[in-house]
N, C-alpha and C positions, 0 to 999 in steps of 0.2 A: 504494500500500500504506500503510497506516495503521500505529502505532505501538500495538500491544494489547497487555496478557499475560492469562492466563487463569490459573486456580486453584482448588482446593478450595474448595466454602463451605457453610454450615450444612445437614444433613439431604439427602448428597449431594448437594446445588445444585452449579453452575460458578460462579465469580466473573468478569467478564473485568473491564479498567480501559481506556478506552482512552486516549491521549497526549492533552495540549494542545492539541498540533496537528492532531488528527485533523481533517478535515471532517466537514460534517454529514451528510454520507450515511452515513459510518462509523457513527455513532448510528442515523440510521434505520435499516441493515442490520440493528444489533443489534436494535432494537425489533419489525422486521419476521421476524425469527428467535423470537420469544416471551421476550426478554429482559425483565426489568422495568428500572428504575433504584434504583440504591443511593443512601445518603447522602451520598459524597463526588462531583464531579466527577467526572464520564468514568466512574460502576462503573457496572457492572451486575449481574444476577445471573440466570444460566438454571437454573429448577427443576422439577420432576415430573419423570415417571419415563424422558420422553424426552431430561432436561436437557443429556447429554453428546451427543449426535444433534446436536441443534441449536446447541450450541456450535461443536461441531466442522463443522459444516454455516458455522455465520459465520465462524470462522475461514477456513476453504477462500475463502471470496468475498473476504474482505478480503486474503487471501496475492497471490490472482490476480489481484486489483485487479477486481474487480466490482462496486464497493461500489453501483451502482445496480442489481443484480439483481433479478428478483422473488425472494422467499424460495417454497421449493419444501417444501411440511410433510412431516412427515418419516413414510413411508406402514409401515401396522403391517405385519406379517411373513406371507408369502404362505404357498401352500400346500406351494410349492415350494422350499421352505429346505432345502438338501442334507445341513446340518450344524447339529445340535440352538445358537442361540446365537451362529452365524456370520453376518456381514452378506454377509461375498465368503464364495465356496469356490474353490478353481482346482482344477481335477483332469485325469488325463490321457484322453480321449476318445478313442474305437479307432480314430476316422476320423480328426476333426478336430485331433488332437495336445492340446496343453495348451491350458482354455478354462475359465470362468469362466464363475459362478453365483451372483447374487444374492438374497437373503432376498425381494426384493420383485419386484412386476411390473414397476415404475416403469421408462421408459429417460431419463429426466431427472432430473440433481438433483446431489446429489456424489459417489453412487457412479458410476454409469454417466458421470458427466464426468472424475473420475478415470482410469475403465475406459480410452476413449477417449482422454486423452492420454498414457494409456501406450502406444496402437497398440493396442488389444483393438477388433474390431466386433461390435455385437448382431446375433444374427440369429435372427429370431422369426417364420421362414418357416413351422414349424410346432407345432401346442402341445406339442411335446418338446423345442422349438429354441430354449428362452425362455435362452440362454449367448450369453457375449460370448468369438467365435473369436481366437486369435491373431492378431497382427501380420500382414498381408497379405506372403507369400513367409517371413515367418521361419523359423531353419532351429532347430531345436529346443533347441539353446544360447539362440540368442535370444529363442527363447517363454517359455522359465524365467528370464532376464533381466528380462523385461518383466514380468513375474508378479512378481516379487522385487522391483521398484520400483514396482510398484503395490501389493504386500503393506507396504511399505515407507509408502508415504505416507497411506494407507488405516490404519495401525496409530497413524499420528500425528495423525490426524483424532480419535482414538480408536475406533476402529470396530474391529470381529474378524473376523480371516482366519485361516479355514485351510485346509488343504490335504490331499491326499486322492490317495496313490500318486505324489506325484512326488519323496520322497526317495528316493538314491540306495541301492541294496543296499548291505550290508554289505560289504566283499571277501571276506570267509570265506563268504559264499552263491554266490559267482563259484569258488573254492577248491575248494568242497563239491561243486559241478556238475561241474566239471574233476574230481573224485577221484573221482566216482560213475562216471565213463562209464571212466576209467584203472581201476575194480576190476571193471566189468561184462567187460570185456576179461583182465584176470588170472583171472577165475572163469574164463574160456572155457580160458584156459590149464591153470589147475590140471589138468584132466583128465588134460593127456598128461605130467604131471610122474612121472615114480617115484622120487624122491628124499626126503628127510623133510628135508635142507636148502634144496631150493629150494624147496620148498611152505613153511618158514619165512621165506623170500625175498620170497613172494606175502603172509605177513601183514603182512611188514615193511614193503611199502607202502604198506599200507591204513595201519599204525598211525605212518608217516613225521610226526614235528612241525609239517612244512611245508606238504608236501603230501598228507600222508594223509586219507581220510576221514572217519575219526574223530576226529583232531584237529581236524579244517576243523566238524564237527558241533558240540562241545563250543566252539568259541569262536560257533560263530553261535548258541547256546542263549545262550551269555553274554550278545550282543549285543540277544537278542531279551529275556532277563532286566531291562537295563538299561529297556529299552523299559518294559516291564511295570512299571518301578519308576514310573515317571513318569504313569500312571494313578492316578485317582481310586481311592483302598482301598476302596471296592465293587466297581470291574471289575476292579481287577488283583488282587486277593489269591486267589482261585480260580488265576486265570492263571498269577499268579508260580508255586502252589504244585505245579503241575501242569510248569511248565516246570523247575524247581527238579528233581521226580521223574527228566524226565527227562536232564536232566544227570547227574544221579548215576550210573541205569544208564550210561547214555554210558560215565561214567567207568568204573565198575565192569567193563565188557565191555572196555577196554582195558585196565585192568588185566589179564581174565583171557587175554585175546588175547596179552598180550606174554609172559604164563606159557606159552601154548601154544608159541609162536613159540620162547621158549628149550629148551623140550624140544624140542619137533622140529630143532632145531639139534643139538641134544646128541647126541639117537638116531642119526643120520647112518645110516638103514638106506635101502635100496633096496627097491623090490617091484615086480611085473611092471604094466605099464601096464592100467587096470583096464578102460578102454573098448574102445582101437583100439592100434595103434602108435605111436607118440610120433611120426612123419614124418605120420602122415594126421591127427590132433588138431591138430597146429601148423599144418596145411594149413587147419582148423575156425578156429582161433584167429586166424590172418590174415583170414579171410572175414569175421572179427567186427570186426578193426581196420579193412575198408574200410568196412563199412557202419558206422560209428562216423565215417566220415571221417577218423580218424588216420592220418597217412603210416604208408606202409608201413616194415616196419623189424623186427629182434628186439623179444621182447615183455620175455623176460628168458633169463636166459641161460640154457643145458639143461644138464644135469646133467655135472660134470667129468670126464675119462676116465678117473681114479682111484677115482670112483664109480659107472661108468655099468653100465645092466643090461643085459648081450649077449643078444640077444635077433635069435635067427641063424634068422630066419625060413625054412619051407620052403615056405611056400606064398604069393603072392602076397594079401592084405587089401585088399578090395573094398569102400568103400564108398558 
């Protein structure tokens, strides 16, 4: 390894210097990368519009100690660029798990030698299959490992990576899914309620801080807000103001929801079960909690005997 730094120079050029010590191959690497030479000892300077490519392409030889390489030119952008300006893309593949996609066709040079010792293989079995697959047996922690050190050393070359569906959901989108299937199951409920406190019961957990629906809704807008803030103001400004809207109703409906929930609390009336018997709906509503897969169990709790509606059946309810 040779002693270099590198740096800004006139009309985006790169500057590098290399050490006193360098050997001469050092110098040939750079020359043979499209470097010219500068005025002092040991500079030089990579310029046009591929300057930082090739810098970072000598850089990489001289890190790995190759300074007798052949230089590999740096091939213009195929047709198969996944991401408008990225050199890598990693994204997650339906089959293949997490896999990796380059700007170019090339499978020699610095990306694809990067690729490779991070454990990525190309495989270009057929002209959809121009990606490099994960780590051979990796278990999906370590494909995103491997991806995240090769985005990593790839981002130091100067090169651009990005990526494409492998950040983590928010927790409030995990929240949200847990409260959507916990209210599709209260809805089954509501039927066999005659109560006007326990159907305030059933809004109270939809509108629960923690676990409710609506709250779980209004923090993933938030989070998908934040997102949108981070866009270029030609694609996000629609976005934002579109997600913006619908926070607000968001808000607005639990506002008007917890007005409902307090009066229905308030009224404490009773009224006769409007579908079946309160015994055959709760029979409906457990059939919904097994096919939901939620253990069996109370959904919430039936109306208190100081409120309940007698309801002194004479004829047997069939359905």
């Amino acid at each position: 390894m040779s002693d270099i730094s590198f740096g800004p120079g006139p009309d985006g050029a790169i500057s590098a210097r290399l050490g006193p010590e360098s050997p001469d191959s050092a110098h040939r690497l750079l020359q043979q990368n499209g470097a010219t030479r500068g005025v002092g000892a040991g500079e030089y300077l990579f310029s046009g519009p591929d300057a930082v490519a090739r810098a970072a392409q000598a850089a990489y030889l001289l890190t790995a100690g190759k300074p007798d390489a052949p230089a590999s030119p740096v091939p213009a952008p195929s047709r198969h660029l996944p991401v408008d300006g990225a050199d890598v893309v990693f994204a997650r593949h339906p089959a293949d798990g997490i896999v990796a996609a380059t700007a170019t066709d090339a499978t020699e040079g610095l990306v694809p030698d990067v690729l490779r010792q991070c454990g990525f293989r190309y495989d270009g079995s057929a002209p959809d299959r121009d990606i490099y697959l994960p780590p051979d047996g990796a278990t999906e922690r370590q494909a995103l490992v491997a991806a995240a050190r090769a985005s990593l050393v790839l981002q130091g070359l100067g090169l651009q990576v990005a990526t494409v569906g492998l950040a983590t959901p928010p927790a409030s989108a995990d929240r949200l899914a847990e409260a959507a299937e916990d209210l599709a199951v209260e809805t089954v409920n509501l039927r066999s309620l005659t109560d006007s406190r326990d159907v305030a019961d059933v809004l109270d957990v939809a509108l629960d801080p923690k676990t409710g629906a609506l709250p779980n809704l209004i923090e993933l807008l938030d989070s998908t807000e934040r997102f949108i803030a981070q866009l270029p103001p030609e694609q996000g400004e629609i976005l934002g103001a579109q997600v913006g809207i619908a926070r607000l109703q968001a808000t607005a409906m639990v506002e008007n929801l917890a007005a409902v929930r307090s009066s229905l609390t308030d009224l404490a009336t009773a009224v006769e079960a409007p579908i079946a018997t309160t015994r055959s709906m709760r029979a409906t509503a457990a059939s919904a909690v097994s096919a939901l897969g939620v253990p069996a169990g109370p959904i919430i709790q039936a109306a208190s005997a100081a409120h309940a509606v007698s309801t002194a059946p004479s004829t047997a309810v069939t359905l």
